[in-house]
C-alpha positions, 0 to 999 in steps of 0.5 A: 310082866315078863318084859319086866321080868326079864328088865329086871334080869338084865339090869342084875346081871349089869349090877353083878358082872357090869359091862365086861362080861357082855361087852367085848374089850381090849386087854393088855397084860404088864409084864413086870407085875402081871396086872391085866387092863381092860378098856379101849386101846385109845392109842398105840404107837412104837413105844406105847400102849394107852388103854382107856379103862372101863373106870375111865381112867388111863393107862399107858404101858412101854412096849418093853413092858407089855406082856401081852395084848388081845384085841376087842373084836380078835378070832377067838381061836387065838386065845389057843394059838397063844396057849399052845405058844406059851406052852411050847407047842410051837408047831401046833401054834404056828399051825393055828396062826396061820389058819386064823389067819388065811380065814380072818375076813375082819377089817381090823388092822391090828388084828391083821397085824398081830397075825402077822407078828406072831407067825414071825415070833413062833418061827424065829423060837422054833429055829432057835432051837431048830436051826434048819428053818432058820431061814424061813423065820429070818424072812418072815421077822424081816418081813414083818419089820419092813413091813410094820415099822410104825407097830408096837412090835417093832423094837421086839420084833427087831431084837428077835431078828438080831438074835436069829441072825446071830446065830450064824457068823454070817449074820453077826454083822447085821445082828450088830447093825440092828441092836445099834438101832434099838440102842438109839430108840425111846424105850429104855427096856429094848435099848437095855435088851439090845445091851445084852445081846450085844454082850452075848455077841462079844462074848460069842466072839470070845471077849469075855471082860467086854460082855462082863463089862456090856452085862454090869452096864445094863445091870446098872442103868436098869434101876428101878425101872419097871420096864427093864426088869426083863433085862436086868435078869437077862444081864445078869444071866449074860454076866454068869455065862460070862464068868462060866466061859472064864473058868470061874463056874463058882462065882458064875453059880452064884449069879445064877442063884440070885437070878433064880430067886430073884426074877418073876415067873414071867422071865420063863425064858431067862429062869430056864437059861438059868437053870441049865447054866447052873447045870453046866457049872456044877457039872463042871464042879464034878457034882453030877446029881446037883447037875442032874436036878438043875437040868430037871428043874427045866424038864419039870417047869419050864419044858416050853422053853424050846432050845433050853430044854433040849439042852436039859433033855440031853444032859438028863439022858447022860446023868440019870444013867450013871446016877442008877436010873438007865429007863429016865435016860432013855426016856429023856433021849427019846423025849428030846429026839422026838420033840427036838429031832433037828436041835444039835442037842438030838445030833449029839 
């Protein structure tokens, strides 16, 4: 009776919950709408992710469009490290990262794989808003590149050595070299995410109706295509810093709106761009209290977004002071030299 019973039992919880909750899945999550898929990846290639759904059905996502990807039989420790990731918590991410890593006694080589990714990617948004390990996260993403020129995080890991490099002059050269490898490669989100960064060098360079024009193209050729979302937002904001930098700030507001109105929370990175331009724009404008809620608004909702909410931190520690509120400046400051005491914004 009680080998029945329990018979029984497990074939409800099989009817309520079916296999998923038992049975360890892979899981890939889009970036344009959010839809988690759950099966078996079937194959995985530079430009595609196919998964195999428990329905068995199949779906295949661009690598352009791949928010993320959690494998079947992966430590469970990085579910935290990829939250702590998320938040911004970039040190204590690189920090389980590397643990799960030196303690992963798997034979998977995609687990091993993605461990190695992800220390990459921590390392080159920690410099980005800390530069003076810069060169620590130029040699990890060139190491994961040479290393894994077939994985599916090729084109994404590419874009991120570009944008490293360019934030030296010496670098500027190579950063060119590599969008133009990604301009040519069969995925038109990255080919389009390599158009902007290439606008972003020609408006570095001071050629602003080149970057206008590089921005408008990938603003166009992004269509209705799903996998380009992500750059047409970053196109759009690479066209309203363009319009800031020629002295037309007002038109430059209007972009950003339409932006932030416009793009999907997954775009946290470009919102909180976004924003902060907005900031610097209406400052610009002589209007320092809509300044100050541009730069909150990074503070309040997207304080995981490192080198853009330095930027909102320092500015908040010079507006809340002449707006009355001398405490919420030097709360601000004290915000950005402790999370951000090697950022130039700190050294200000």
């Amino acid at each position: 009776m009680m080998i029945r019973s329990g018979h029984f039992l497990l074939l409800a919880v099989f009817a309520v919950f079916g296999t998923q909750g038992l049975f360890a899945v892979d899981t890939v999550t889009r970036r344009s709408d959010r839809a988690v898929f759950r099966g078996e990846l079937t194959s995985i290639t530079r430009s595609t992710l196919t998964i195999k759904l428990q329905s068995g059905q199949e779906e295949q996502i661009s690598v352009a469009n791949v928010a993320a990807v959690r494998f079947d039989d992966e430590p469970a420790e990085l579910a935290q490290a990829r939250s702590n990731e998320r938040s911004g918590a970039l040190d204590r991410a690189l920090e389980k990262y590397t643990q799960i890593e030196l303690d992963y006694s798997g034979d998977n080589r995609n687990v091993k794989t993605e461990l190695s990714f992800l220390i990459a990617r921590t390392r080159v948004l920690s410099a980005l808003a800390s530069p003076e390990s810069r060169d620590i996260a130029i040699k990890a993403i060139d190491d994961f590149r040479t290393g894994n020129s077939s994985n599916f995080r090729y084109y994404e890991a590419t874009l991120l050595h570009a944008e490293i490099l360019s934030q030296d002059a010496a670098g500027v050269e190579k950063a060119q070299q590599l969008l133009t490898e990604i301009q040519s490669c069969d995925v038109p989100g990255f080919q389009l995410k390599a158009g902007v960064q290439l606008g972003f060098l020609l408006l570095q360079g001071g050629d602003t109706a080149g970057a206008i024009s590089a921005f408008d193209k990938v603003i166009a050729d992004s269509g209705n295509d799903e996998s380009a979302i992500a750059a047409r937002y970053e196109g759009m904001l690479g066209r309203g810093m363009s319009l800031k930098q020629d002295g037309k700030s007002g038109e430059a507001v209007s972009v950003l709106e339409e932006i932030i109105s416009g793009a999907s929370e997954s775009e946290s990175r470009t919102l909180a761009r976004a924003w902060v331009l907005k900031g610097d724009c209406l400052r610009e404008q002589g209007q320092p209290k809509d300044a100050l809620f541009a730069y909150l608004f990074v503070d309040v909702l997207y304080s995981s977004e490192p080198a853009a909410h330095a930027a909102a931190l320092y500015h908040l520690s010079t507006l809340w002071g002449p707006a009355g509120y001398q405490n919420r400046a030097d709360e601000a400051r004290a915000a950005l030299t402790s999370r951000y005491p090697n950022s130039p914004w700190a050294g200000r």
